[in-house]
N, C-alpha and C positions, 0 to 999 in steps of 0.2 A: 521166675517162679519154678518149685521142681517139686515131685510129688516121692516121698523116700519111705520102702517098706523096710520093717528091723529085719525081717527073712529073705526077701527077695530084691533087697539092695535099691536102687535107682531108676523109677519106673516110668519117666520123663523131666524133663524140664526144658524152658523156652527163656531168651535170652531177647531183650530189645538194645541196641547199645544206643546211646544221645552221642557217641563220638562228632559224627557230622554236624551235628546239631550246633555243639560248643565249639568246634574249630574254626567256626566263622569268627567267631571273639577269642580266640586263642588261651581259650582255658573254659574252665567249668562255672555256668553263668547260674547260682544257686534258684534265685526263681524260675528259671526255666525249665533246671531240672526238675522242679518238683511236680510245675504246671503239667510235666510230659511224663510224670510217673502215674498222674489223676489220669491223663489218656491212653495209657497203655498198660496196667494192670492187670484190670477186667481182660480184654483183650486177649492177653500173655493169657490167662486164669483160661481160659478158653482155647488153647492151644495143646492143653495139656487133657490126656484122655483118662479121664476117673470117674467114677462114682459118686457123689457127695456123699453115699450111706455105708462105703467102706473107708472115710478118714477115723482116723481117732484123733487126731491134732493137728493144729494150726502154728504154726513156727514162724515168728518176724523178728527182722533187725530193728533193734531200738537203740545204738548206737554203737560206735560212736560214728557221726557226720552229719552232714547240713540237715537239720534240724526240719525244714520244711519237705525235704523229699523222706527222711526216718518218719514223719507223721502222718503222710500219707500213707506207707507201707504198713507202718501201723495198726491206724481206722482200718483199712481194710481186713488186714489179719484177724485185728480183734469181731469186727462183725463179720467174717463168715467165720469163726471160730462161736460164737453168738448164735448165728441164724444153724449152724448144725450142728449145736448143744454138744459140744465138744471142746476137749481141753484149748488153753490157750499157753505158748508159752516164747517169754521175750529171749533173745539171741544177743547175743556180742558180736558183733564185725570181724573182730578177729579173733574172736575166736572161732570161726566160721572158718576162715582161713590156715589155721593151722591145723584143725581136723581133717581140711580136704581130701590130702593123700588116703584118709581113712574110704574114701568113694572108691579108690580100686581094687584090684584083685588081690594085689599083694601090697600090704598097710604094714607099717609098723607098730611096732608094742611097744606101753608105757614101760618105763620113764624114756622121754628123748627131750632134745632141746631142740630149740623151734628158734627160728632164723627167720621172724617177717620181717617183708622188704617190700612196700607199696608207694604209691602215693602221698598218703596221708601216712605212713608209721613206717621205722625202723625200729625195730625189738629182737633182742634174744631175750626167752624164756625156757624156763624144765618146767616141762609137762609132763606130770607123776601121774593124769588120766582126766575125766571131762571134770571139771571146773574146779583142778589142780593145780594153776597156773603159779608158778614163780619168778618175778620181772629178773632179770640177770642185767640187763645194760637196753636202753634204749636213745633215740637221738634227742641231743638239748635243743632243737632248732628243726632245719628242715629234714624231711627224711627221704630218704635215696631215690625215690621216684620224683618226689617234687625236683629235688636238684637236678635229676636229670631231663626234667619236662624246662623247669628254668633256663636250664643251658643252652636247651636245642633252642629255644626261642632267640636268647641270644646271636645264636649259629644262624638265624631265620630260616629254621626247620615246620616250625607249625605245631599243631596241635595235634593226637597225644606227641608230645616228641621222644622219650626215651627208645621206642622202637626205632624212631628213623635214626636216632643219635650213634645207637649201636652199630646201625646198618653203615654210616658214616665214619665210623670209628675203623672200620675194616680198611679204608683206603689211608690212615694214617698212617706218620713213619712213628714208630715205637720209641724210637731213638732223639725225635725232636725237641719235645717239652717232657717234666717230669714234675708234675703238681704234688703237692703234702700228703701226704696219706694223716689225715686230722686224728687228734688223741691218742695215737699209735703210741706215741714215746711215751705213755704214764702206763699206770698199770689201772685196771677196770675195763668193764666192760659196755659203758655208752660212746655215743657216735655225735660228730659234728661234721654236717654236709655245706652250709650257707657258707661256710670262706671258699669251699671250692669254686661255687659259685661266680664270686666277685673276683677268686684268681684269674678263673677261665674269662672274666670281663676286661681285664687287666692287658692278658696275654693277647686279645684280641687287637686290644687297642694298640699296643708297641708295635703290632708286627700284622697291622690292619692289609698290608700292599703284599704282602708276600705268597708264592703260588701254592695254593694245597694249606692255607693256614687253618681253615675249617674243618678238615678231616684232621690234624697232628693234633689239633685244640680238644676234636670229640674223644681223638685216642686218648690222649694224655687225661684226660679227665675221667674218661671209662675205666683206664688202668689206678686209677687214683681211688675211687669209689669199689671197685672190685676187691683191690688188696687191702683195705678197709674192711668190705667184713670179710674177707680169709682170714686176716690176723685175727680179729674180736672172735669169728665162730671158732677157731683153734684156741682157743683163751676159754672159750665156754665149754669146750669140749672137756679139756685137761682140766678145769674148776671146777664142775662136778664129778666128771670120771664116767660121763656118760658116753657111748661109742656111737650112737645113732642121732642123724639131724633128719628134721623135717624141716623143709626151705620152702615158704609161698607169700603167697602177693603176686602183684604182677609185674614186679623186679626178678621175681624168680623164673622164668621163664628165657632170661638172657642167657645165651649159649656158653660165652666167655665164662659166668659166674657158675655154670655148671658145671664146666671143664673144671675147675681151679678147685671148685668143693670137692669134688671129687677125690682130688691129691690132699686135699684135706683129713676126710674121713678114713681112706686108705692107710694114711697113719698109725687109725688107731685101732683098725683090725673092722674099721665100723660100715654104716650102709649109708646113706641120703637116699631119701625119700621128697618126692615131688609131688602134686596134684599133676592131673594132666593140661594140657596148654590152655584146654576152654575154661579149666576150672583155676587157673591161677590167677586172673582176675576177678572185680566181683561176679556173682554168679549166685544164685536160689538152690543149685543142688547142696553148696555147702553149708547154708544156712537151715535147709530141710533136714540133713545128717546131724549137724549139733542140736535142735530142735530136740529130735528122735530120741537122742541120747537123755538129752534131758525130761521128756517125758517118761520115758523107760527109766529113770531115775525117779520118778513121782512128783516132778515139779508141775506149778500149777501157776498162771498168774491170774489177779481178780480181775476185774470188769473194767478196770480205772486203767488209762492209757498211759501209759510215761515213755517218753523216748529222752535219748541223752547226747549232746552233741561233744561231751567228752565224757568217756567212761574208763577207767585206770582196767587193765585186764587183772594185773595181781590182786587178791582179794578174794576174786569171782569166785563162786560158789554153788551147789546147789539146793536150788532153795524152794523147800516143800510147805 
């Protein structure tokens, strides 16, 4: 939960993570998430130092994801948006995420393309401003965080894995294996991660005895998924003619993919823009910032609850 003024920027937010929670079952266990989002809310909502009689609105995700834990967030938003007769207004996921870098000091200006990279989604999109969004390429299957939560499992890294993945990738030799860089050879701009997947299952399996297979396997897969979206965001760049990326999710916070963008953007005379580390994950401050915007835009939503467990970002709009 995070409490965001349009003048004086970001005036708390408080963060509970289920990490520990779901690592015991090795991935995200949907009713328990939800069960633990009804006990930790209020709580969170209590951590943060406001007012009730200085909000003017009430800001929730209504998708896209598990559908039980979006409903709780929901109900709540909508009833204390309710109990202090004050606007209501539903959010996109990601588009929560691509706004973030707008939380710091130094943000970028529309138009740029937007490079999410999480869990649940791989997307480039041009963003021409708040619910301007135009889909450019995104993944046909899994997207960049699953595969690398997939992998590390494989590796029996645990739960989240992509951070240990990467951390394991450092001790690889660069030089050992060299996995597909998927969809690379055609022209467009979507992603395909699930064969990397079952390569790195492959690779495991031939060369199961051999010393150090674990770290060449995290390398070769990290290098595989990295220069995958280098080529697609250098593709999005030159396709529209745009010089500036925003990168988030919480794939964007991997060091190697920020070095590499960087040689990217450099290119074309441009910047990349990041959230900061807390906010590249999910997080309440980016969804209070998109909230804002769209209030200050006049959007309004009725009393009727709807949440979406897939919602397309192209389209979005704002709506009064």
């Amino acid at each position: 939960m995070a409490v965001y003024d349009s003048s004086s920027g970001l005036l708390g937010h408080a963060l509970h993570s289920q990490v520990a929670m779901h690592a015991r079952f090795g991935g995200v266990v949907p009713e328990l998430a939800s069960r633990d989002h009804v006990r930790k809310l209020l709580p969170l909502l209590r951590e943060l130092d406001f007012r009730a009689d200085t909000i003017d609105g009430v800001a929730y995700t209504a998708g896209p994801g598990l559908i039980g834990s979006l409903l709780v967030g929901a109900s709540i938003g909508r009833a204390l948006a309710w109990a202090w007769n004050v606007a209501a207004v539903e959010v996109h996921h990601m588009e929560g995420h691509l706004l973030a870098p707008m939380l710091e000091e130094e943000s970028p200006e529309f138009p740029f393309v937007a490079l999410l990279v999480s869990g649940g989604h791989t997307q480039l999109v041009r963003v021409g401003g708040v619910g301007d969004y135009s889909l450019l390429g995104e993944s046909l299957d899994d997207a960049a965080g699953e595969a690398f939560d997939k992998t590390a499992k494989l590796l029996g890294l645990g739960y989240p894995g992509g951070p240990a993945l990467a951390r394991l990738a450092e001790q690889g030799d660069p030089d050992k294996f060299r996995f597909p860089r998927p969809m690379t050879n055609r022209p467009g701009l979507d992603f395909s991660f699930s064969g990397l997947k079952t390569f790195a299952l492959n690779t495991l399996q031939r060369h199961r005895d051999e010393p150090g297979i674990h770290a060449d396997i995290a390398r070769a897969f990290q290098d595989a998924v990295i220069d995958t979206l280098i080529i697609k965001s250098r593709r999005a760049l030159r396709q529209t003619g745009l010089r500036h990326l925003v990168v988030a999710g919480g794939v964007s916070a991997n060091s190697v993919l920020r070095d590499r963008l960087k040689v990217v953007v450099d290119e074309v005379d441009g910047q990349v823009w990041y959230p900061r580390p807390a906010f590249c994950t999910d997080n309440g401050a980016m969804i209070a910032y998109a909230g804002c915007q769209r209030l200050l835009a006049g959007e309004r939503q009725p009393l009727a609850i709807g949440v979406r467990a897939r919602w397309p970002l192209a389209g979005l709009t704002i709506r009064r």
